[in-house]
N, C-alpha and C positions, 0 to 999 in steps of 0.2 A: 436162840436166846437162853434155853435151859444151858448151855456149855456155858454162856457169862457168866451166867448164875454160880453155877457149880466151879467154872475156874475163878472167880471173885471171892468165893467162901473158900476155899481151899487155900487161896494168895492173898489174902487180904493185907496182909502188912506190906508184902510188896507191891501190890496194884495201890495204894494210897502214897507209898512211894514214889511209882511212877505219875502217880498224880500233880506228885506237890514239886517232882522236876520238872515236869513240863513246864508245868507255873511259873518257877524260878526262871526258866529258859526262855520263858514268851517275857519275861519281862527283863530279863538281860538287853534280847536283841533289841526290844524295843525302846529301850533307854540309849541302848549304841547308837539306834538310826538317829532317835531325835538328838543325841551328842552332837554326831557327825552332821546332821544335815543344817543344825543349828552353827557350827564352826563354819560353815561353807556360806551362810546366806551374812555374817556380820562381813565388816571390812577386815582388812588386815592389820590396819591398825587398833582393832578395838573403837574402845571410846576415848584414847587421847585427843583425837580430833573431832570432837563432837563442838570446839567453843573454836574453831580455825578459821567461823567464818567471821568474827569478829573482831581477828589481826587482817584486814584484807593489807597484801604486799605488793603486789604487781607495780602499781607506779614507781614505789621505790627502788623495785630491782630494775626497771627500766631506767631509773637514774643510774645505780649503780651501773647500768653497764656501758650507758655512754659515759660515766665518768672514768671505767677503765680503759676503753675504747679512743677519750682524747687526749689519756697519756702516751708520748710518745717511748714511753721505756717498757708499752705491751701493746706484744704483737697479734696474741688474739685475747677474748676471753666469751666463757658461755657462762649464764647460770642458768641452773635447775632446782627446784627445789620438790623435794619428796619430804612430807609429811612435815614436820614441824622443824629439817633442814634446810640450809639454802647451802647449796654446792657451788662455790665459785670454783670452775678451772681456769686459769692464766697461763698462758705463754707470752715471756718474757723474753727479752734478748739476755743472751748470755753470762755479757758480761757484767749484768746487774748485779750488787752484793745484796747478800743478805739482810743488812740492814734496809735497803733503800727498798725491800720486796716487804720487809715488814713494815715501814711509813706507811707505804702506797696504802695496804691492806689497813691498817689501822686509819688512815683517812677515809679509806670506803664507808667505812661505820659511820661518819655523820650524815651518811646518804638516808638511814633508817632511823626510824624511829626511836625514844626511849623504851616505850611500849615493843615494839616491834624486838630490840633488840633482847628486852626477856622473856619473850615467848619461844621465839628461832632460836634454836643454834646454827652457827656459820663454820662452813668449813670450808679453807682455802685451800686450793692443791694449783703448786706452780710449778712450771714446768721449762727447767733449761734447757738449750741445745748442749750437749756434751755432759751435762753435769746430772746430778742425783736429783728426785723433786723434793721440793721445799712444801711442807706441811706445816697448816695452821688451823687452828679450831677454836671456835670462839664457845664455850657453852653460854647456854642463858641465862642459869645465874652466876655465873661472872662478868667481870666488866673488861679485861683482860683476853689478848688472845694466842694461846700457847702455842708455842714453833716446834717444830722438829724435822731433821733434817737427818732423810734416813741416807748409811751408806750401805753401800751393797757391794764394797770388799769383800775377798776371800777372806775366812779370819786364818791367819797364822797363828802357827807354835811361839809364845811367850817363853824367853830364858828366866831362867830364877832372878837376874838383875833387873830385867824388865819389871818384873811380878813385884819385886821388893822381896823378895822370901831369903830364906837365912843360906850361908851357904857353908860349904866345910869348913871354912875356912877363918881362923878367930884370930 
């Protein structure tokens, strides 16, 4: 005990040093754990979906999908929905155009709800034999639902004529 003594009065500025990191350090980790242990026990969505159970949907995606199910211009379809989307995928025949894959989908909508339809966002992924998929997304608040229609060409080299750009030549 006389050595604490004696090395404490000789280091004093440093043993109150190591005092106050210690401190520092027990309450670092222990702010990490309760971080960390606190991120693990909420959901992964947070609190977006704390009011989800007050849009209940199930019946109407059961309509929705015997409604895709008794068009004859699709061949399969599933829906999923995770968190406040609804994932419709379709397989369609082929030679369906574009337009008639955006009716279809835009008739789907009066399957749900007004309510319904601004809480979800919907998102359509259709799917040809031979061709590129046909992407659609409806967010919730809009009323509208946006197409896109990825290709998956190699991109080539554009000439200056293609491009519009000036050439030597005046």
């Amino acid at each position: 005990m006389k050595k604490l003594i004696k090395f404490y009065k000789n280091n004093r500025i440093y043993c109150i040093l190591m005092i106050i990191s210690l401190i520092c350090l027990l309450v670092i980790i222990t702010s990490l754990i309760l971080y960390f242990t606190s991120q693990i026990s909420n959901s992964k969505y947070g609190h977006r979906l704390d009011d989800i159970a007050e849009h209940p949907v199930q019946n109407e995606l059961n309509e929705l999908k015997s409604y895709f199910e008794s068009s004859d211009k699709v061949q399969s379809v599933s829906i999923d929905i995770k968190g406040k989307i609804i994932y419709v995928n379709l397989t369609v025949k082929a030679e369906l155009a574009n337009n008639d894959i955006q009716s279809i989908c835009t008739e789907s909508l009066a399957k749900l709800t007004d309510e319904q339809k601004t809480y979800y966002d919907i998102q359509y992924i259709v799917k040809r034999d031979g061709l590129n998929p046909y992407l659609g997304s409806k967010s919730a608040s809009k009323k509208m639902i946006a197409w896109a229609n990825f290709n998956y060409e190699e991109e080539k080299e554009l000439t200056d004529d293609e491009i519009g750009g000036d050439s030597d030549e005046n």
